[in-house]
Structures are given as structure tokens and as C-alpha cells.
C-alpha positions in Angstrom: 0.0 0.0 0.0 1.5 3.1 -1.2 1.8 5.3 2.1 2.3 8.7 0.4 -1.8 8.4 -0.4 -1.9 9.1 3.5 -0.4 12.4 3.8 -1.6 15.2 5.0 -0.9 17.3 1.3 -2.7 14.7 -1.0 -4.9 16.4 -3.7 -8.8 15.2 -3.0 -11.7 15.5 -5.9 -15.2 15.3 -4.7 -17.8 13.3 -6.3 -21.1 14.1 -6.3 -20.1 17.6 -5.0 -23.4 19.4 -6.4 -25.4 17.0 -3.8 -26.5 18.7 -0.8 -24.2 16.2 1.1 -21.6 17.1 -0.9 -22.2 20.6 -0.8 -21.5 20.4 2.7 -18.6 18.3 3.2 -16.6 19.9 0.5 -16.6 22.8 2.6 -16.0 20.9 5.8 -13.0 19.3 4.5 -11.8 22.2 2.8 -12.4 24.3 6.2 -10.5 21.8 8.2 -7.3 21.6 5.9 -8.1 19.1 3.6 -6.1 19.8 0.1 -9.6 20.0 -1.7 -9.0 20.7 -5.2 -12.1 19.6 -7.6 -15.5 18.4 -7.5 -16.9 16.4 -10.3 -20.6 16.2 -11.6 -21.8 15.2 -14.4 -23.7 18.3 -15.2 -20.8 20.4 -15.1 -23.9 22.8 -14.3 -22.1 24.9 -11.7 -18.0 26.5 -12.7 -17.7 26.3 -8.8 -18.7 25.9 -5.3 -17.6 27.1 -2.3 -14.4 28.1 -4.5 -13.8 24.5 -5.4 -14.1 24.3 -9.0 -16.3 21.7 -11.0 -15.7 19.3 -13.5 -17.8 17.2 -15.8 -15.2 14.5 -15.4 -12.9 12.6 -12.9 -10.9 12.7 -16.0 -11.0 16.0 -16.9 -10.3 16.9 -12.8 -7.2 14.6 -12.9 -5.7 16.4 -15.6 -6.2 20.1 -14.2 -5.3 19.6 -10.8 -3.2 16.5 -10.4 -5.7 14.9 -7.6 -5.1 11.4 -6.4 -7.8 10.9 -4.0 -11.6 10.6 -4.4 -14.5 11.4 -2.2 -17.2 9.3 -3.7 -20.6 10.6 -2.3 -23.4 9.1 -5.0 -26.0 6.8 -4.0 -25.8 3.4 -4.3 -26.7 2.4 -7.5 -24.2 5.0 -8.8 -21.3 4.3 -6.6 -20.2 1.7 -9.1 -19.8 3.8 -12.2 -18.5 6.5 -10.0 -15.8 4.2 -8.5 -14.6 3.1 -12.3 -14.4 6.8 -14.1 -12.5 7.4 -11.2 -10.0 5.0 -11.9 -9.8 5.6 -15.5 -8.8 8.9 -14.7 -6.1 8.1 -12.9 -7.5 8.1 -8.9 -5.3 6.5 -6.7 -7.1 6.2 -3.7 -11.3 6.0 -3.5 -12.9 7.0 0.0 -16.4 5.5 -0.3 -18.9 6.8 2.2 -22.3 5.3 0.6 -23.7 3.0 2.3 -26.2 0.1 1.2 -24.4 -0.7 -2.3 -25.2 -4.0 -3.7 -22.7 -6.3 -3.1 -22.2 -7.7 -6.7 -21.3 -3.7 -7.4 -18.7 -3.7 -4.5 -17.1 -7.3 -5.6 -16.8 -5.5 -8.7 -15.3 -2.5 -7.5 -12.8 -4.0 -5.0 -11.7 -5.8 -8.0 -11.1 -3.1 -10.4 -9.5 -1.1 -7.8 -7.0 -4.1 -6.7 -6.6 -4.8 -10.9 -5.7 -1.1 -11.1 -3.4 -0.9 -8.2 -5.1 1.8 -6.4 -6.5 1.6 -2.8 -10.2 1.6 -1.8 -11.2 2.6 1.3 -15.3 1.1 1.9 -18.0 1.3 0.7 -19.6 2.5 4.1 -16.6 4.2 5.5 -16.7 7.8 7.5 -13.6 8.4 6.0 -10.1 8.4 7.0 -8.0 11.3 8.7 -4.5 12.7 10.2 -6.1 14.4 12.5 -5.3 18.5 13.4 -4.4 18.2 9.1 -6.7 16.6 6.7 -9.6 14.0 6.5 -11.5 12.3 3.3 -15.2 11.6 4.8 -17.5 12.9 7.8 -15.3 12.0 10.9 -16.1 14.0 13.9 -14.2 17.1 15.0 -14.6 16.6 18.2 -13.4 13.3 18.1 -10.6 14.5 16.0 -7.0 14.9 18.2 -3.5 15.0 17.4 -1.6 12.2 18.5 -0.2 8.6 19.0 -2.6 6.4 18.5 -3.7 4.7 14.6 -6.9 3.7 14.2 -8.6 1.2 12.5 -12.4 0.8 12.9 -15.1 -0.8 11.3 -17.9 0.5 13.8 -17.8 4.6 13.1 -20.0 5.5 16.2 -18.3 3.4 18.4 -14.9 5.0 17.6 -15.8 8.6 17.8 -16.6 7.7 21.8 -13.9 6.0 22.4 -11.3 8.0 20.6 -13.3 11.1 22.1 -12.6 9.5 25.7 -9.2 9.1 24.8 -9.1 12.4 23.8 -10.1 14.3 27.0 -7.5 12.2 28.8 -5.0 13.6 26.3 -4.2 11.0 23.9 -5.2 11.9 19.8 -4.6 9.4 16.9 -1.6 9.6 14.5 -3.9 8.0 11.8 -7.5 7.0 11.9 -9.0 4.9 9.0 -12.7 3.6 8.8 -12.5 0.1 7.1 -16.8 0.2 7.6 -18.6 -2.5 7.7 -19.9 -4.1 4.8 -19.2 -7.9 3.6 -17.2 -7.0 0.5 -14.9 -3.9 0.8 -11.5 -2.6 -0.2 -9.2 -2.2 2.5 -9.3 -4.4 5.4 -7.7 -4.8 8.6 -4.8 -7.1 7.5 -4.1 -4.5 4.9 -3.1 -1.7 7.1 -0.6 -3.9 9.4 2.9 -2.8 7.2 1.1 1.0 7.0 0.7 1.5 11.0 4.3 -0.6 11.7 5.8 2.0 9.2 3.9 5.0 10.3 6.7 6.9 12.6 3.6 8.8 14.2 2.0 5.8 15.9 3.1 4.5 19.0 0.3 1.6 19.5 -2.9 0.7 17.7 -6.6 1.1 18.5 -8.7 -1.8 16.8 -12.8 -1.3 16.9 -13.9 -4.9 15.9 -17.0 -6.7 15.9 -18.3 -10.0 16.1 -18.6 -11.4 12.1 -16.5 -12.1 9.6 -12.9 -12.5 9.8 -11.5 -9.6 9.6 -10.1 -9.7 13.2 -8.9 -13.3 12.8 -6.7 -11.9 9.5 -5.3 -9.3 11.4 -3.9 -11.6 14.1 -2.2 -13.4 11.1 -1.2 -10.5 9.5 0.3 -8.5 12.9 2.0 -12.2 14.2 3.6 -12.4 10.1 4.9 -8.9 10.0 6.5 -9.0 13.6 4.4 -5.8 14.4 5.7 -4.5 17.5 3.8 -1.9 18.7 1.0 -2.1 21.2 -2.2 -3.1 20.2 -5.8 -2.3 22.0 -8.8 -4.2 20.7 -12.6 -3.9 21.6 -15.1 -6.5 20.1 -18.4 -4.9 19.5 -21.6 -7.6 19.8 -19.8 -10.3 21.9 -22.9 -10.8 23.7 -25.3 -10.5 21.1 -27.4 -14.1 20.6 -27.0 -16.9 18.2 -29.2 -16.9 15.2 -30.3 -13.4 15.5 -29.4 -10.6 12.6 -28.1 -7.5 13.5 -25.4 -4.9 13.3 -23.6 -4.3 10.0 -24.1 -5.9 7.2 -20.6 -7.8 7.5 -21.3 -9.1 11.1 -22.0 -12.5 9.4 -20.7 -15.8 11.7 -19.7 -18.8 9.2 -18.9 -21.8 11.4 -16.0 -21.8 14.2 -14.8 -18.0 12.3 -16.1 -14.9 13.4 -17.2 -15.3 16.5 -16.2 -13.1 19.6 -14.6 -16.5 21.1 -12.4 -17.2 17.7 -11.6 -13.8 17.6 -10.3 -12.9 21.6 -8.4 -16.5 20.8 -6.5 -15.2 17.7 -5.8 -11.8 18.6 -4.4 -13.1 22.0 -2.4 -15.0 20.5 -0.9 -11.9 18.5 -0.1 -10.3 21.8 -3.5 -7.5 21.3 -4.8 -6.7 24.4 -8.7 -7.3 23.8 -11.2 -5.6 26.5 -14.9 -6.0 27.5 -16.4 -2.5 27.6 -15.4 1.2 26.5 -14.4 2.5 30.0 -11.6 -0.8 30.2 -10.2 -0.1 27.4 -9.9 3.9 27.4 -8.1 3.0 31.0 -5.8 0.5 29.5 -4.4 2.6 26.9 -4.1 6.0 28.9 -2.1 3.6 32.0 0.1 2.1 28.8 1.0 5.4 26.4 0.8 8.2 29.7 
């Protein structure tokens, strides 16, 4: 994963900037020192908004102002065709907030995007972010705190408390990126091992988890391969939820012995992750380790 799509200076485009959700997160972003440089829509209706100027094409943005990154903010049944104009022009990184696309669209996606060699972040992310610097997506402010702790979440509500709590007690993330938590997406957890062991900002690692899928159990692979040696705090959303009831995110799916909270505290155990119970533990935990 090419780390330079990380920093603070990269050149974002905005799709489906003419939305009323766009609309307003272009000039979030741009306000909190996100390099902003384009919006695309496919009317081309408007030269600019909120200074940000307005192209018809990811293509035709690309070649004007060099971007790398895309916001993607469509609906669903667009994200798809949004996601491969994006790549034909040359986008290097895709943040996809939208939630609810259809999976055959996101198997497509994730597969362009890996055939393409650029990095997809969702679909059903809130974004990623160096907090004080730049963020692609609708992470919190508030939530939002310089410092030495990376990130990586699939639950978005659940990290804004917890990395707000951390925050009050005077520890702020070095890099914070929302994997979300649909079946079939981009980026996962095991991707972003080699990242956070390189990143010379972060000191130890905060992983928001949740019962289905295997996510987790890759990591713990991926962390005991790579030799990662920095701390790692872990918190398992759903471990008491029932058998054979649905609920939470669409990628909370159990398949056999895999994906439970049990497999899950064994494996990442076994990486050396310290795994707690409840919010308040693990808050604790990391402000007695990093203070």
C-alpha cells in the first residue's frame, strides 16, 4: 500500500459535489485543511462551489489539478460507475462513504480497484483522517485529536466515543481509518498492518472490531507475520449478542468456528492484542500504557 496516499498534502476531488451532502462536506474538508482541489458532476452545471471548482469529469479533474484521492458521495446504484471513471482517470485512492451498495457492485469494484493498483477505502466508511491536518469523509471534530494512536475501525459511532474519551485524557490518533462494515470492501484490517508498523507517528494501535466475519482473525495473522511491534488495544463490538439473530452491519456474518467473539479474543491473544470488554476498560488500558 503506497503510504504517500496518507499524507496530509494529497490532492482530493469530490464526487457528487453538487449534492446537498456534498455541498456540505466539500466545505468541511476544505475548512479543516483538507487539500480539496475539484469536484466532479456530471452536469458540469455549476464552474464552482464554495471556491472548489467543477468538473464534468474525474478525468478532466485529474488532468487540471493533479488529484489522487476521491471522495465518492453518489447513491448506491451510482457508486459503481463513480468508483470506475474514477480509476480511468487516474484516482489512486477511493474513499467511499455510501452505504447500502449492492454487493455484486462492491465485488466489482474492490476488484477493479486491486486490478488497477489503487487503494479503496469502503464502501460504508466515515472516512479516513490525520487528525489536526486533513480528512476524506464525515469523521467528527470533536473526536478528531492530534496524537499517537492509529486507528482502524469498522464500527464509526463506536470509535468517535472512544477515541473522544481518549481524547479528554489527552491521547489523539496519529492516523485514523474507517475500514466500515460491509461484507465486500476494499481495505481491510490485514491490509493496514505494514502501514501503521511503518507509520513513525504511531506509538500503538486502537482496533474497533466486531463479532462477524474474519476480519479480526486476519489481522492476528497479518500482525503475528509482520512482527508488528507496537501495542495493540482491541474492543469487540456484539460479543454478547445471541446466536441466530441478525443484527449490526451488514458484515457481522458468523460462518462456522470464524467470526465469533470467542475465535476472535483467541486469535488476537495470541498476536499479543490486548482485547477488553467495555469502553471505559479499554480507554483505562491505553491512557495507564501510552501516559
Amino acid at each position: 500500500m503506497d503510504s504517500s496516499l496518507f499524507e496530509p498534502a494529497v490532492p482530493v476531488i469530490i464526487q457528487g459535489i453538487t449534492g446537498r451532502a456534498g455541498r456540505t462536506h466539500a466545505q468541511l474538508m476544505q475548512r479543516y485543511g483538507t487539500n480539496v482541489v475539484g469536484g466532479v458532476a456530471a452536469s458540469g452545471s455549476l464552474a464552482r462551489i464554495a471556491g472548489i471548482p467543477v468538473f464534468a469529469s474525474c478525468h478532466e479533474a485529474v488532468a487540471k489539478t493533479g488529484a489522487r484521492a476521491s471522495l465518492i458521495m453518489v447513491p448506491p446504484l451510482k457508486v459503481l460507475a463513480a468508483a470506475e471513471e474514477a480509476l480511468a482517470g487516474g484516482i489512486e485512492l477511493l474513499v467511499c462513504i455510501t452505504e447500502g451498495v449492492p454487493v455484486h457492485d462492491a465485488v466489482r469494484l474492490v476488484r477493479l480497484a486491486r486490478d488497477r493498483g489503487a487503494v479503496c477505502v469502503g464502501p460504508s466508511t466515515p472516512g479516513i483522517a490525520i487528525p489536526g491536518r486533513m480528512k476524506i469523509g464525515f469523521l467528527p471534530d470533536a473526536a478528531l485529536v492530534r496524537g499517537p494512536i492509529g486507528v482502524m475501525s469498522k464500527s464509526g459511532t463506536l470509535s468517535y466515543e472512544i477515541c473522544y474519551r481518549l481524547a479528554q485524557r489527552g491521547l489523539g490518533q496519529s492516523l485514523w481509518i474507517g475500514v466500515g462494515g460491509d461484507p465486500v470492501k476494499g481495505v481491510r484490517f490485514g491490509d493496514l498492518v505494514s502501514l501503521f508498523q511503518d507509520h513513525a507517528e504511531t506509538r500503538a494501535v486502537l482496533l474497533i472490531g466486531e463479532i462477524g466475519g474474519t476480519e479480526e482473525e486476519e489481522l492476528a495473522e497479518a500482525l503475528i507475520a509482520k512482527e508488528f511491534n507496537k501495542p495493540v488495544f482491541a474492543l469487540l463490538a456484539g460479543a454478547t449478542a445471541p446466536e441466530g439473530v441478525t443484527m449490526g452491519h451488514a458484515g457481522a456474518l458468523i460462518q462456522g468456528e470464524r467470526g465469533t467473539a470467542a475465535s476472535k479474543i483467541v486469535m488476537l491473544e495470541r498476536a499479543r492484542v490486548r482485547v477488553h470488554a467495555t469502553m471505559g476498560k479499554i480507554v483505562e488500558d491505553v491512557v495507564q500504557i501510552l501516559l
